[in-house]
N, C-alpha and C positions, 0 to 999 in steps of 0.2 A: 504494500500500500504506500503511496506517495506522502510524505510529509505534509504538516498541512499546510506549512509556509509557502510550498511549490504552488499552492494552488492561486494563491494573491500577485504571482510574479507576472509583471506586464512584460511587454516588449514593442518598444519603440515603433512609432508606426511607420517609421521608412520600412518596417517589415512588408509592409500590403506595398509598396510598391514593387518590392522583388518577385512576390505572390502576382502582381499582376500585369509584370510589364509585359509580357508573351501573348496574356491573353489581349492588353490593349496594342500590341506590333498587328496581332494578327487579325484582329474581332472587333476592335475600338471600342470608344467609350460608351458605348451602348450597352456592348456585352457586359466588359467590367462593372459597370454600376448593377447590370443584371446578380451580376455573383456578390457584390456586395449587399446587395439588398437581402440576397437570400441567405448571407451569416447576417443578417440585423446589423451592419455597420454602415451606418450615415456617411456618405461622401464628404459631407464638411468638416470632418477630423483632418482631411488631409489639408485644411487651412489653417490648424496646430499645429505650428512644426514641432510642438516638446511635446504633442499629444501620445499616447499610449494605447496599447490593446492586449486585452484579457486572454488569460490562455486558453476562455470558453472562444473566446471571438476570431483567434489565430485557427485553432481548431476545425469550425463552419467556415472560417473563410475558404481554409484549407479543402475541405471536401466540397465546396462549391466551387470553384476552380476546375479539380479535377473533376467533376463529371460533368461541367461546363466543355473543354478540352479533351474528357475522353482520356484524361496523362495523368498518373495517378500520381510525376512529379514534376507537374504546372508546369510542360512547357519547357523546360529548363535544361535540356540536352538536344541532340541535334536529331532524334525522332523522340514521335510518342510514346511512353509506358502505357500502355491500354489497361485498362480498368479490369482488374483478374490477375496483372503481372505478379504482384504481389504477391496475393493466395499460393500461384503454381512455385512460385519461387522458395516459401515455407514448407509448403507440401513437400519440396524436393531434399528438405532439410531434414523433415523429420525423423527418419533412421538411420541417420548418421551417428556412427559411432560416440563420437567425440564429438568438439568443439571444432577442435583444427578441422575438421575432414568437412562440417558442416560448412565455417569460412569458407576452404576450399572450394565448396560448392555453390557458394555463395560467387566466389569472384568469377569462376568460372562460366555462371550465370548469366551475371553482367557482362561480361567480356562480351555472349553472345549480342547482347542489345546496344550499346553503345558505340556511335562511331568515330567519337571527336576523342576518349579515355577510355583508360582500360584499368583494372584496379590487378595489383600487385599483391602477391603475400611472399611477405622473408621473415628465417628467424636469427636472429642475431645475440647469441647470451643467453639471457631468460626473457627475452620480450617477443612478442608477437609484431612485424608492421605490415598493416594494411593501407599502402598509398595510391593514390588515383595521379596514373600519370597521361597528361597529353599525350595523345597519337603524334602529333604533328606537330614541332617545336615551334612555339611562340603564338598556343591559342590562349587566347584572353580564359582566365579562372572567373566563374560566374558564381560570384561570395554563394549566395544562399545555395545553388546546385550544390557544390564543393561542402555545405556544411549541411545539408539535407543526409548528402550519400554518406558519409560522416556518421550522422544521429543513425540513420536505418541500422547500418553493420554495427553499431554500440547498441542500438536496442535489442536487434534480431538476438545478438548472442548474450544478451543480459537476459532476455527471455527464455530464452532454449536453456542458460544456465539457470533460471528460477531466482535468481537475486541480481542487484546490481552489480555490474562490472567495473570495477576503478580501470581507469586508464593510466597507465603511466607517464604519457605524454600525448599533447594534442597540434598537430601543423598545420598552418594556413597556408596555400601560395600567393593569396592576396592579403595589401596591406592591411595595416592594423586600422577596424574601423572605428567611427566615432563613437560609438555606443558596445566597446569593448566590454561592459563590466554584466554584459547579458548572455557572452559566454561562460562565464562563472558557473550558471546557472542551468546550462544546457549539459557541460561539459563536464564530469566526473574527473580533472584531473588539471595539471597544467597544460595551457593554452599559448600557443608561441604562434604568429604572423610573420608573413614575408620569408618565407622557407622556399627550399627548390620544389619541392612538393606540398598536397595535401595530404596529410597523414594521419593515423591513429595508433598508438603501443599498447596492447593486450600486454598483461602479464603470462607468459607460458605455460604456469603451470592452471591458469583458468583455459585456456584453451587447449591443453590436453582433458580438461576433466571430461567425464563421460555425462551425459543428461539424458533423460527422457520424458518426454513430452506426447499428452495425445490428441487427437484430430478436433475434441470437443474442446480441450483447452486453447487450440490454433482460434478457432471459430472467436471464442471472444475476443483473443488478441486482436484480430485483422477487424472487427468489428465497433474498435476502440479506436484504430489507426487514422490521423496520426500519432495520436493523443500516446497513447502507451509507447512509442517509439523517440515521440519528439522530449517530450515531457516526463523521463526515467527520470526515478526519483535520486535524489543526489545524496542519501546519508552521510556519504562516506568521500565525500567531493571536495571541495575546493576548501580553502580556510575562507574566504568570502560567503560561500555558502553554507557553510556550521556555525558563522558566526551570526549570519541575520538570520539560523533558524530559532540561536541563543535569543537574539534580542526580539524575537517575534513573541518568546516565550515571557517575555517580560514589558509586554509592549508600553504599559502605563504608566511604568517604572522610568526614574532617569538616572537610566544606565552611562555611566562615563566610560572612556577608553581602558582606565584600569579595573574597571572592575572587569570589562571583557576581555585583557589581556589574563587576568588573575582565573576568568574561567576556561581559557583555551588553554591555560601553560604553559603561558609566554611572558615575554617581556613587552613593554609598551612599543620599544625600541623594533622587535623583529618584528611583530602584529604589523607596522606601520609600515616595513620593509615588505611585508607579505602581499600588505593589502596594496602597496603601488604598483606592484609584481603583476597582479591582475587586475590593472586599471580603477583602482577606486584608494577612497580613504573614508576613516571612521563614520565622518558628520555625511559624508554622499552615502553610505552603505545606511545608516540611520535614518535618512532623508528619501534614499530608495524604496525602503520597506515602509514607510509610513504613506508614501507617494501611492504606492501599490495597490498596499490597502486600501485606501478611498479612491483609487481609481474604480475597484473591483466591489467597494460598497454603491461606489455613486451609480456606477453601471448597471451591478444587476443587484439591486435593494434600492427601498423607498426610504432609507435612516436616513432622518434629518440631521442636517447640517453640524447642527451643535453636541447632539448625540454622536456624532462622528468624530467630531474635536476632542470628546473627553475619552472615547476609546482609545483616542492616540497620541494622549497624555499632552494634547494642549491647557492650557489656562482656561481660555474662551474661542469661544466660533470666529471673532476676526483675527483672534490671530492666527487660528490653523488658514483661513481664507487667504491672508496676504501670505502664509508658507507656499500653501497648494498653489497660486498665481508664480508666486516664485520657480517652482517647481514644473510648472505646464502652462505657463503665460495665460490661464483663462484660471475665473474665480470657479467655486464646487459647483454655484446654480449653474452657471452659465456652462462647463463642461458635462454635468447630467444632463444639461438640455440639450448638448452636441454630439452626445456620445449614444444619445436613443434616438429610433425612426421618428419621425413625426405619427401622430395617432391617425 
């Protein structure tokens, strides 16, 4: 079961534009607003630039897209994934020995459907790498593509193992972007940009382990998708992500940098070291989770304004307002009234 912190975590809304550039290249803004209407997300978010989206709303967007498209990954490679790819591709998993042998069959997979990359497995030590390398030196990496195929192979084999998978390492080939601190939160491990490849390190001995998994348990995975694959839960993840699950747990409370240094078993000194390491610091990770939250109250609940403020250990309702305006350039009313369809 997913923490419950994961479930308040937004994500930037330049996300719906990577979700939708294919569909408006190919379909235009007809279609696109068609797919946004049908996850419930209002077009005038994208006149927020610090606006956010829930990870019920990334979800519908998500499968509105893809049966919009026909591509169960939006577009984002140089053919369709038709709707079922998925399914045959687990199904093909299933009685595989191990782990490794299941990867294998995994990349093997892809290899068939893919024309611009082809994904790689080596082992090196005690690590597993699974890298997606260009076919053809010097095609352009398409961030979300590259960190979609990325989430599937970390979910599929965190599933087929029944727990989450730590990563020992995670690669981007594209730069580091601005909203860096949202990998934290996807990614079970350290996160590095601007590599020759895109890349993932299993630990060897989880990809030797043996699993078994059966057909009625497949059904509900794929039935969750992308939700179970995008949105694995992070226990055992990032120090960014243990520590705003700490501070969620105490959310009324005001929590100082030492006293969360004194609960992770650290010093102020390396916390602060850690927490630049994966693009953020104490008062932005503080500020994120509180952000989240009323993003995710104001979206989907009718809590008033002020009852919102004292949950998140404001004083009074104008100050949490001039935080939240800080935070997403539009006051709580005016963002609840942008962030739902019109009646």
């Amino acid at each position: 079961m997913n923490p419950a912190w994961q479930n308040t975590v937004t994500l930037p809304v330049h996300f719906l534009n990577g979700m939708l550039r294919f569909i408006r290249a190919q379909h235009g803004e007809d279609v696109a607003a068609q797919a946004l209407a049908s996850a419930a997300i209002p077009a005038r978010l994208f006149d927020q630039p610090e606006a956010r989206i829930t990870r019920q709303q990334y979800v519908a967007l998500y499968r509105a897209v893809a049966a919009l498209l026909d591509d169960e990954m939006l577009g984002l490679w140089s053919r369709p994934i038709r709707g079922g790819t998925l399914k045959y591709l687990m199904l093909g998993l299933l009685d595989a020995p191990t782990v490794m042998v299941a990867l294998n069959r995994f990349v093997r997979f892809w290899n068939l459907l893919l024309d611009d990359y082809r994904l790689q497995l080596s082992t090196r030590g005690d690590l597993v790498r699974l890298a997606l390398l260009e076919r053809q030196p010097g095609t352009a990496p398409e961030p979300l593509g590259h960190a979609l195929m990325m989430k599937l192979a970390h979910g599929v084999v965190s599933w087929l193992a029944g727990r989450e998978i730590g990563l020992h390492r995670i690669e981007f080939r594209f730069a580091r972007p601005r909203h860096v601190e949202v990998y934290a939160f996807l990614y079970p491990g350290d996160v590095w940009f601007g590599a020759g490849a895109t890349s993932i390190h299993f630990a060897h001995g989880d990809c030797m382990a043996a699993f078994k998994r059966e057909k009625h348990e497949l059904w509900a995975f794929l039935k969750r998708a992308p939700d179970g694959w995008t949105f694995s839960g992070v226990q055992r993840g990032t120090l960014t992500a243990r520590a705003r699950a700490h501070l969620e747990q105490r959310l009324g409370e005001a929590v100082t940098i030492q006293d969360l240094a004194h609960a992770m078993h650290t010093s102020v000194r390396t916390l602060n070291r850690r927490f630049a390491e994966e693009g953020t610091h104490f008062q932005a990770l503080k500020d994120g989770l509180r952000r989240d939250i009323a993003i995710h109250r104001l979206t989907h609940s009718t809590m008033p304004v002020a009852a919102l403020a004292f949950e998140l250990g404001f004083a009074d309702a104008p100050g949490f307002s001039r935080a939240f305006k800080q935070w997403t350039g539009s006051s709580p009313t005016d963002y609840r009234k942008g962030a739902r369809q019109d009646d």
